[in-house]
TIGUVO-589335 format. One record per residue (C-alpha): z, x, y. Coordinates in steps of 0.5 Angstrom, whole numbers, plus 2048, in hexadecimal, padded with zeros to 3 digits. Layout:
N
+-----+-----+-----+
|  c3 |  c1 |  c2 |
+-----+-----+-----+
|   Z |   X |   Y |
...
+-----+-----+-----+
***
This chain:
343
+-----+-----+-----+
|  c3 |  c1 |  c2 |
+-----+-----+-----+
| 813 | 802 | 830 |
| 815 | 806 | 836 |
| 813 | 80D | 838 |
| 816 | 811 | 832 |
| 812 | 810 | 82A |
| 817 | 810 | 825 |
| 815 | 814 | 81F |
| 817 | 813 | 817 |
| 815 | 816 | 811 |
| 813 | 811 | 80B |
| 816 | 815 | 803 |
| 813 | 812 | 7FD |
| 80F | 80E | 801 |
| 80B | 80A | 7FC |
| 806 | 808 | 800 |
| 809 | 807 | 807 |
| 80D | 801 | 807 |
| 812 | 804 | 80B |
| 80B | 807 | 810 |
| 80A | 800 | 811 |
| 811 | 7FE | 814 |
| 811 | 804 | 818 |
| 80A | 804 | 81A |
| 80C | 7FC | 81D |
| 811 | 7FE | 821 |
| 80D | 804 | 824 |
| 810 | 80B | 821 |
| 80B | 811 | 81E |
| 80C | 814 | 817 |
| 80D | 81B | 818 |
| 80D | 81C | 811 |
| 80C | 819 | 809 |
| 80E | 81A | 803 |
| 80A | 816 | 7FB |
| 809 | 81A | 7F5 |
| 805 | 814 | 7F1 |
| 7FD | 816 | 7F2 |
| 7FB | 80F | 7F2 |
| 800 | 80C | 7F8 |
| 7FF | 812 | 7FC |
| 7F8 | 810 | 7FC |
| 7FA | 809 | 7FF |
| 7FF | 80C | 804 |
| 7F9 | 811 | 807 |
| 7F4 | 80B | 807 |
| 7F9 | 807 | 80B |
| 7FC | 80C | 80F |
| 7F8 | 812 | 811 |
| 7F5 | 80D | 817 |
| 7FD | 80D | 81A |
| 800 | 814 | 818 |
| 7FA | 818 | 817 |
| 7FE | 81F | 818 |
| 801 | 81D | 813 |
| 7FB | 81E | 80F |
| 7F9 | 824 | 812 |
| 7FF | 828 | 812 |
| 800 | 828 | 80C |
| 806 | 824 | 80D |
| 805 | 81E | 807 |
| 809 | 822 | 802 |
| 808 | 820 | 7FA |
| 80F | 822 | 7F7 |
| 814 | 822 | 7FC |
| 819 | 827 | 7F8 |
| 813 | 82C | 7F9 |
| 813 | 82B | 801 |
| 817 | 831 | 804 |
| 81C | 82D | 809 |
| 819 | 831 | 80F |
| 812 | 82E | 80F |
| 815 | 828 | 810 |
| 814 | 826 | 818 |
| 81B | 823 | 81C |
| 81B | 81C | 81C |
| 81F | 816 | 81D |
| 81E | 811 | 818 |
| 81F | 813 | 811 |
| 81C | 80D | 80C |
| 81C | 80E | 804 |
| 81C | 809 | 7FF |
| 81F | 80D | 7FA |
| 820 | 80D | 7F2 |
| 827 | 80A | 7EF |
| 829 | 811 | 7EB |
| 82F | 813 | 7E7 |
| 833 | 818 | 7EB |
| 837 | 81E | 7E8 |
| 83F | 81B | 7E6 |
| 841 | 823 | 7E5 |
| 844 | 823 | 7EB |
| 84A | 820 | 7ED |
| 849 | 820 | 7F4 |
| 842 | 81B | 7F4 |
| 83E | 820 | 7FA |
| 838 | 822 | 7FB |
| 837 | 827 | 7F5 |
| 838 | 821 | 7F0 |
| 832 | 81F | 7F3 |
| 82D | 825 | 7F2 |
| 827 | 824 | 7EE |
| 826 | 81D | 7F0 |
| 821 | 81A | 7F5 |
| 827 | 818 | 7FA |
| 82A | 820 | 7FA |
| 824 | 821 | 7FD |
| 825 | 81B | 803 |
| 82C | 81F | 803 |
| 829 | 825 | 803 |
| 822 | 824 | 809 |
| 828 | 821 | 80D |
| 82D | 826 | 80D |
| 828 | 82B | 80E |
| 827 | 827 | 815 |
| 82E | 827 | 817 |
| 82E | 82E | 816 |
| 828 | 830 | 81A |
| 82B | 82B | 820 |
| 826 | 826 | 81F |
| 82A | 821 | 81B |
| 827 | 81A | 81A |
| 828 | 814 | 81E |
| 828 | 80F | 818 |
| 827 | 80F | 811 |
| 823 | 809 | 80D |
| 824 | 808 | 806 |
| 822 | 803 | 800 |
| 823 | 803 | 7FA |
| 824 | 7FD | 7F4 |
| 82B | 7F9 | 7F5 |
| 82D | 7FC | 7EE |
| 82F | 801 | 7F3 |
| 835 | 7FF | 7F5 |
| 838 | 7FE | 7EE |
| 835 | 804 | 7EB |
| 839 | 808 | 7E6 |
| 83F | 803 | 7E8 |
| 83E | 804 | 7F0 |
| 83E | 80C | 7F0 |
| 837 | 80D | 7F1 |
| 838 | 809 | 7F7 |
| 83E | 80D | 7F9 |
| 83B | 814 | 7F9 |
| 836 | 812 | 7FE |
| 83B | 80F | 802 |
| 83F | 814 | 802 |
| 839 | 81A | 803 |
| 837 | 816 | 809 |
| 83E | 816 | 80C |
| 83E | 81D | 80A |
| 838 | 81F | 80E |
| 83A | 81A | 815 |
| 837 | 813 | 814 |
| 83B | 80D | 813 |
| 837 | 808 | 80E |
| 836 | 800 | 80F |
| 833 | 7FD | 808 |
| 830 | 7F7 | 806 |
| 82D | 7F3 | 800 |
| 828 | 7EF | 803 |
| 822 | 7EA | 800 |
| 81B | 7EB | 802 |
| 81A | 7E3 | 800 |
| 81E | 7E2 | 807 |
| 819 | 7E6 | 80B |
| 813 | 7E1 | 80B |
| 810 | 7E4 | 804 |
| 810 | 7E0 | 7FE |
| 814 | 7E5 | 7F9 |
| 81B | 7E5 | 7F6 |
| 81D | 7ED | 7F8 |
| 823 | 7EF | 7F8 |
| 824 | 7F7 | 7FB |
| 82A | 7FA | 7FE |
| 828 | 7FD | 805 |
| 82D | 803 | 809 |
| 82D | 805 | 810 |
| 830 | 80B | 812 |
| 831 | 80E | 818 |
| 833 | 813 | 81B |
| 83C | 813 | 81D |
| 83A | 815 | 824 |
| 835 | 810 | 825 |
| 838 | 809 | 829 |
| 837 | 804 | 823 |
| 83D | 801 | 821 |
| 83B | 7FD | 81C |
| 834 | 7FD | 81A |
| 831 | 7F5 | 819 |
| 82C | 7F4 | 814 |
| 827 | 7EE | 815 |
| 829 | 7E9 | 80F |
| 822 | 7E6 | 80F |
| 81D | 7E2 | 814 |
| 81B | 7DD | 817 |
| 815 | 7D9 | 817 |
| 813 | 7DC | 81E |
| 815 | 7E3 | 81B |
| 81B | 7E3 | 81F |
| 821 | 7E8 | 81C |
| 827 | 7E3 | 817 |
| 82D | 7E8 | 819 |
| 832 | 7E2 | 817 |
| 835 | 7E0 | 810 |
| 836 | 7D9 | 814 |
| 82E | 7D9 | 816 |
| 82B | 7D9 | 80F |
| 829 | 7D2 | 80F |
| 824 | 7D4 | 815 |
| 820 | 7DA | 810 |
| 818 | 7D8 | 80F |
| 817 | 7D5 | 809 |
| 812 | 7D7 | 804 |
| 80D | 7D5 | 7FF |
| 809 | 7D9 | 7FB |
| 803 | 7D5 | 7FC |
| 802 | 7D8 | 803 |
| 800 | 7DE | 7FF |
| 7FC | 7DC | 7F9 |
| 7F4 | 7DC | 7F9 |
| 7F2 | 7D5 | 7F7 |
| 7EE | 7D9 | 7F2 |
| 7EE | 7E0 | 7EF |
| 7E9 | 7E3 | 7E9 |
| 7EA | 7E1 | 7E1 |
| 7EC | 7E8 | 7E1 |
| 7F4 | 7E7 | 7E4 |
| 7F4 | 7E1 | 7DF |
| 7F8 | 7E4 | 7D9 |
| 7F6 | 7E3 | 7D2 |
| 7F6 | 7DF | 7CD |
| 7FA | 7E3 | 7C8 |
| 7FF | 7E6 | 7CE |
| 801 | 7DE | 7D0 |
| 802 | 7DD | 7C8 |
| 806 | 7E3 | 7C8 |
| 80B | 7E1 | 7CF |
| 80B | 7DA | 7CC |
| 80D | 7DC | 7C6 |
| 813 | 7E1 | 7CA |
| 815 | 7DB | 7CE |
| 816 | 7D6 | 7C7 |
| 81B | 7DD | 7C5 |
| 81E | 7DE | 7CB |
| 820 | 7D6 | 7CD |
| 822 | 7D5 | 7C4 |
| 827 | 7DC | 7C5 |
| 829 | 7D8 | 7CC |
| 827 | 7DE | 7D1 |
| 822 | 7DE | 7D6 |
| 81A | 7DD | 7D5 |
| 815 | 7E2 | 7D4 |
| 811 | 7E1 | 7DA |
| 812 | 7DE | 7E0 |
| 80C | 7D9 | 7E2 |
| 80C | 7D7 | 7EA |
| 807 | 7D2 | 7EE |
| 804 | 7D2 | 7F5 |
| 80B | 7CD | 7F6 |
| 810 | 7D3 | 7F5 |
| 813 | 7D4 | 7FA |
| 814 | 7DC | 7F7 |
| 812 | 7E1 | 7F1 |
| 816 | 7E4 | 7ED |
| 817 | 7EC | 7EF |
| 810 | 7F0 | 7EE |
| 811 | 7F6 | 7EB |
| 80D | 7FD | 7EA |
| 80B | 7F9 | 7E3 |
| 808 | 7F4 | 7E4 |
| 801 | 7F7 | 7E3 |
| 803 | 7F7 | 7DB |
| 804 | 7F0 | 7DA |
| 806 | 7EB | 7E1 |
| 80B | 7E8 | 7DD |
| 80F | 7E8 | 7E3 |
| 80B | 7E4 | 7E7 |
| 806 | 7E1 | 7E4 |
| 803 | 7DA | 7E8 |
| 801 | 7D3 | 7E5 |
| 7F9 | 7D1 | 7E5 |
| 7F7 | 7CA | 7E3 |
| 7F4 | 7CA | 7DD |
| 7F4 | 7D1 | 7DC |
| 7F9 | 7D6 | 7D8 |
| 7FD | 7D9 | 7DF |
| 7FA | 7DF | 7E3 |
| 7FD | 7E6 | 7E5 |
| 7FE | 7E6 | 7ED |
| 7F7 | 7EB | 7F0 |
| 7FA | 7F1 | 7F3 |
| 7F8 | 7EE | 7FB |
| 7FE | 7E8 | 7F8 |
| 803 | 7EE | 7F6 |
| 802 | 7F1 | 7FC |
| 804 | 7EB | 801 |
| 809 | 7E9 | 7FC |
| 80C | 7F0 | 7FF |
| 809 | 7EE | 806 |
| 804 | 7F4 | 806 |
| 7FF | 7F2 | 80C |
| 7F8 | 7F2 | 807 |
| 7F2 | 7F2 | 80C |
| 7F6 | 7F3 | 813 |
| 7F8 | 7FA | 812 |
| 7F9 | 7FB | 80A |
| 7F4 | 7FB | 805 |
| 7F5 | 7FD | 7FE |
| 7F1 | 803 | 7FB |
| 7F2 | 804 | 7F4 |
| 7F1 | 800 | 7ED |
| 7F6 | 7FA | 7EC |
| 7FA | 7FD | 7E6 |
| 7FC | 802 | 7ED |
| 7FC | 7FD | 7F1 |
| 801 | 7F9 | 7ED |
| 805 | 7FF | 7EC |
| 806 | 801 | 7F4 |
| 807 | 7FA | 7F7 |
| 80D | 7F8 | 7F2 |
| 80F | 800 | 7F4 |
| 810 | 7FE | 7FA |
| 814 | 7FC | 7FF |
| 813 | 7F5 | 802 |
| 810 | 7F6 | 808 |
| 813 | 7F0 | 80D |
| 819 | 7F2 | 80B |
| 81A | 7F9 | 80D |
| 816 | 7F8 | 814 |
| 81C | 7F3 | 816 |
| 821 | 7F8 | 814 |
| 81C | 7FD | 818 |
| 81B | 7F9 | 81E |
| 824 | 7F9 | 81E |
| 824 | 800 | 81E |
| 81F | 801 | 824 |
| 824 | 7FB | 827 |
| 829 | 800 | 826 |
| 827 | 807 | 827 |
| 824 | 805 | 82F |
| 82B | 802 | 830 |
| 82F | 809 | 82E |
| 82A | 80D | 833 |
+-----+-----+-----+
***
């Protein structure tokens, strides 16, 4: 980085994807927000190190909605996986009150509160699932549009799979950058995917150059008898599946060998079943992935500076929560690309 730090805040951070991207491409958390004990527990293990001010201050906040907006610290870079929520359809013109009560207000609320005190961001990263984008027939989608247009940013978005990003997972999430109308940035492009030396795809028509993927490359070899999943619960997902092929819809469960080039998407579920993503072992009933396994699965570097803090039913939970981690530092590191170009 050159001689200015960039500085991002990280909303409904779960525990810390988005820390990590921005950590990578060398900006500094000035303040975080999580409501759930047990990831905040995780993001504190992994975080303190790297922003402990954060920590000290008072400045990871729980319910974001009881923060007042001027504690906040000024920032450049606002990231935020945010819930996908209904908004109000009482108002005609689809604005900023129609989405009060909802965790997106808030963004709308901490950015405008910024703009109003001279100090707005530079950029806005937003996650969220693709359903997003035809959420109550497209008007969620608009009403964001049109509040960050209000608030003076112009938008890029895009739906990108994680499974092009060098992890063994099919996860589509849809993406938004925003930045400000003042800032040099015409047309905002995101990475595609990468390459198998890291490199950034910023074209359709290079595709065919993205890393393949093989979900053996993330699998132990051997894990404890308990991730095996029990007679009775088999019987059951195979019981399912018969029902499922005799209606003619899709199977119960999904069952994936150390050849599959992907996964199915892991969810915050997983800890009840692992019908999702359940893997082959010889001569055995299939086993559930180990908490290590499901965060490489979302590219969590486990063992060189992430570790995993709590039981596997919260592990499970936070890792198909999150956002995937290759992903969002490729978006990141285009931003940073970007940004130093608009100085």
């Amino acid at each position: 980085m050159s001689e200015k730090q960039y500085t991002f805040i990280d909303l409904f951070a779960g525990i810390g994807g988005f820390h990590l991207a921005m950590h990578a491409n060398g900006a500094k958390c000035v303040f975080a927000s999580e409501w759930d004990k047990f990831a905040r527990q995780t993001y504190e293990a992994n975080f303190y190190s790297l922003a402990p001010e954060v920590f000290d201050k008072g400045l990871f906040a729980g319910d974001i909605n009881k923060v007042t907006l001027s504690s906040i610290p000024d920032f450049d870079i606002l990231c935020a996986g945010f819930p996908c929520q209904p908004f109000s359809s009482a108002g005609l013109k689809k604005g900023f009150e129609d989405t009060r009560g909802t965790l997106f207000f808030r963004i709308a609320e901490i950015v405008k509160n910024k703009v109003e005190t001279g100090y707005p961001p530079k950029v806005l990263f937003l996650e969220n699932v693709k359903g997003l984008l035809n959420h109550d027939k497209g008007r969620t989608f608009g009403t964001i549009c049109s509040i960050l247009d209000d608030l003076g940013y112009k938008i890029s978005y895009k739906v990108l799979n994680a499974k092009n990003f060098g992890v063994p997972q099919n996860r589509e999430r849809i993406f938004i950058v925003a930045w400000r109308n003042d800032s040099l940035v015409l047309d905002f492009h995101f990475p595609l995917g990468l390459t198998d030396t890291q490199q950034p795809i910023l074209k359709e028509e290079d595709m065919m150059l993205v890393a393949k993927t093989k979900l053996g490359d993330i699998l132990f070899p051997n894990v404890d008898e308990k991730y095996t999943i029990s007679e009775r619960l088999y019987a059951g997902h195979l019981r399912r599946k018969r029902d499922h092929q005799k209606k003619g819809n899709g199977f119960g469960f999904s069952l994936f060998s150390e050849n599959s080039p992907y996964t199915s998407t892991i969810s915050a579920r997983y800890y009840k079943d692992g019908s999702e993503i359940l893997i082959e072992q010889k001569g055995n009933r299939p086993r559930k992935l180990h908490p290590i396994e499901a965060a490489k699965l979302q590219g969590f570097p486990i063992g060189s500076g992430f570790d995993i803090v709590v039981s596997d039913t919260q592990a499970y939970k936070q890792f198909g929560n999150s956002v995937a981690v290759p992903v969002v530092t490729a978006i990141a590191s285009q931003i940073f690309e970007q940004l130093l170009k608009d100085r």
